[in-house]
C-alpha positions as a Markdown table, in Angstrom:
| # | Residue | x | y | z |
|---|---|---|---|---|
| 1 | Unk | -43.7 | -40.3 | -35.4 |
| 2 | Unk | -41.1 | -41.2 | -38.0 |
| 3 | Unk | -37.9 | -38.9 | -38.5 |
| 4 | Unk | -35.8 | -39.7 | -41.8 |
| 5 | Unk | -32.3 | -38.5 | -41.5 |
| 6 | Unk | -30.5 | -38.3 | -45.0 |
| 7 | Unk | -26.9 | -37.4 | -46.4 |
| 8 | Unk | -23.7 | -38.1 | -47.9 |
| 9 | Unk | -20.9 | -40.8 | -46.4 |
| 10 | Unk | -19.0 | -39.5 | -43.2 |
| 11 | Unk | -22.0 | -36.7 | -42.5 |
| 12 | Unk | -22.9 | -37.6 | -39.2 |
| 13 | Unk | -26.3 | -38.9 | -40.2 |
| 14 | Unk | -25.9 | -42.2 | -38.0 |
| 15 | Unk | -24.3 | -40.3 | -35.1 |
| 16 | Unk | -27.0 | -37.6 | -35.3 |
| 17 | Unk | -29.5 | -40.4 | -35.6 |
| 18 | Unk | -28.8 | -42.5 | -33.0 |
| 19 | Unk | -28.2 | -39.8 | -30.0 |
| 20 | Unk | -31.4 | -38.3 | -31.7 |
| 21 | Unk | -33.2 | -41.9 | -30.9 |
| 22 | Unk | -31.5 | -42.4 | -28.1 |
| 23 | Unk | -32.8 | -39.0 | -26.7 |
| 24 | Unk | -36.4 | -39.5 | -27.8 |
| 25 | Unk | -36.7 | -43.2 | -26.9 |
| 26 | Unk | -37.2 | -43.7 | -30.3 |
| 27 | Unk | -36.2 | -47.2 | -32.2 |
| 28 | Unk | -32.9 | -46.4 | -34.5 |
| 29 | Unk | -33.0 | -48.1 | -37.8 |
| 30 | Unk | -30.2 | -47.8 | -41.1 |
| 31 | Unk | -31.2 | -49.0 | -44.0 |
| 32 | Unk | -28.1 | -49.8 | -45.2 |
| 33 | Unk | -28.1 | -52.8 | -42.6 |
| 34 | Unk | -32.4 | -53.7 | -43.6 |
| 35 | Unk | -30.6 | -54.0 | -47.2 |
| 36 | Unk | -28.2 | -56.5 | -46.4 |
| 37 | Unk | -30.7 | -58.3 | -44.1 |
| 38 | Unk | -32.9 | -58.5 | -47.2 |
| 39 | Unk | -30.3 | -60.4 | -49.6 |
| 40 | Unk | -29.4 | -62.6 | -46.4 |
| 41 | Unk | -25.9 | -61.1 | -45.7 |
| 42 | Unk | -23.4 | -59.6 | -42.5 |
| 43 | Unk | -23.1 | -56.2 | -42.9 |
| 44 | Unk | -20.4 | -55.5 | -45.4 |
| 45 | Unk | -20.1 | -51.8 | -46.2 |
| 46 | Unk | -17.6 | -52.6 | -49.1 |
| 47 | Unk | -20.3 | -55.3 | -50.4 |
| 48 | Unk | -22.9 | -52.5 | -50.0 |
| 49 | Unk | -21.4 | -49.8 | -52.2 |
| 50 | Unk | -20.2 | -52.6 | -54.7 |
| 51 | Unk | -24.0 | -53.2 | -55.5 |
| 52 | Unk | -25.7 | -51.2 | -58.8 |
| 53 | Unk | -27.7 | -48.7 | -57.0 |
| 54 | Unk | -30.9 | -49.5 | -59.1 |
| 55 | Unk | -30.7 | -52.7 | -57.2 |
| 56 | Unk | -30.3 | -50.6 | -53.7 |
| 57 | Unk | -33.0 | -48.3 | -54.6 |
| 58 | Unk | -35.3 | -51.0 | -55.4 |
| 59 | Unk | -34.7 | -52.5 | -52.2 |
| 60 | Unk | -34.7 | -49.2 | -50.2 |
| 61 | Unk | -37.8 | -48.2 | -51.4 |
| 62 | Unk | -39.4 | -51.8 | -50.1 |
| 63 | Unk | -38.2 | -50.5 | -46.8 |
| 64 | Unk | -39.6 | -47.4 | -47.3 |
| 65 | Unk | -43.1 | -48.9 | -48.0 |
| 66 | Unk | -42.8 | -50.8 | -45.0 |
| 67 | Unk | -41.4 | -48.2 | -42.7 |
| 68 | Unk | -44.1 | -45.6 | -43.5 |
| 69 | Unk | -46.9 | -48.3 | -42.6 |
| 70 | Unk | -45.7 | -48.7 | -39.0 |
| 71 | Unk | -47.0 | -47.5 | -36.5 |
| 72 | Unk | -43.8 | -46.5 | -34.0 |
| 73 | Unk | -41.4 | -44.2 | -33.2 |
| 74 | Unk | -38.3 | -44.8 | -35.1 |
| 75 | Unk | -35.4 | -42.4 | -36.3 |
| 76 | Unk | -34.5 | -43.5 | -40.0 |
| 77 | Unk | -31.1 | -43.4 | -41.2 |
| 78 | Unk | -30.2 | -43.7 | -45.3 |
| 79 | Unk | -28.2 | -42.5 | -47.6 |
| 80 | Unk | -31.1 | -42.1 | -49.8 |
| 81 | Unk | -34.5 | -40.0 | -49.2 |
| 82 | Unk | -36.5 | -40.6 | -52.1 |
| 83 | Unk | -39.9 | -40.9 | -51.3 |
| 84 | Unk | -43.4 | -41.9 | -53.2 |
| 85 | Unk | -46.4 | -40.0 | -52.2 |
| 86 | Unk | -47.2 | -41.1 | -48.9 |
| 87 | Unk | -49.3 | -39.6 | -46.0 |
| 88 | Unk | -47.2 | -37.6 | -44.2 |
| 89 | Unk | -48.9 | -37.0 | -41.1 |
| 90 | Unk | -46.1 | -37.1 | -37.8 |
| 91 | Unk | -43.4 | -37.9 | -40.9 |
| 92 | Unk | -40.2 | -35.7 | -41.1 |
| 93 | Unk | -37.0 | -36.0 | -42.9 |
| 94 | Unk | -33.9 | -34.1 | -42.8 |
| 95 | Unk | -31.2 | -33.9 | -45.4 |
């Protein structure tokens, strides 16, 4: 099952998504961290909002592509929840 937690800065999406994994046994993943792990940089939430967001979406949605085609439990935090058509069988996201 894969749980997509969206919503604006200072929300509570990653507090809600990380008690919510931590309940379920579920893995916790933030995009926002896969992004800067893709351009091969620390976490730097300044860096992060700095970048154009057609460059972030372009990115997120690579993630997105590969979150959907694993097969675990994971609780998915992002700012953004824009999705392609995907098979949404044990899928949910929250915004």
């Amino acid at each position: 099952m894969k749980v997509y937690i969206g919503g604006i800065n200072g929300s509570g999406k990653t507090t809600i998504a990380k008690k919510l994994a931590e309940l379920l046994g579920f893995k916790y993943i933030s995009t926002s961290q896969l992004i800067m792990q893709k351009i091969g940089r620390p976490y730097d939430y300044e860096y992060l909002r700095s970048m154009p967001n057609e460059e972030q979406m372009e990115i997120r949605e690579k993630i997105f592509d590969d979150l959907v085609s694993e097969n675990r439990n994971i609780i998915v935090d992002s700012h953004y929840l824009k999705f392609k058509s995907y098979s949404w069988k044990n899928q949910y996201y929250y915004s």
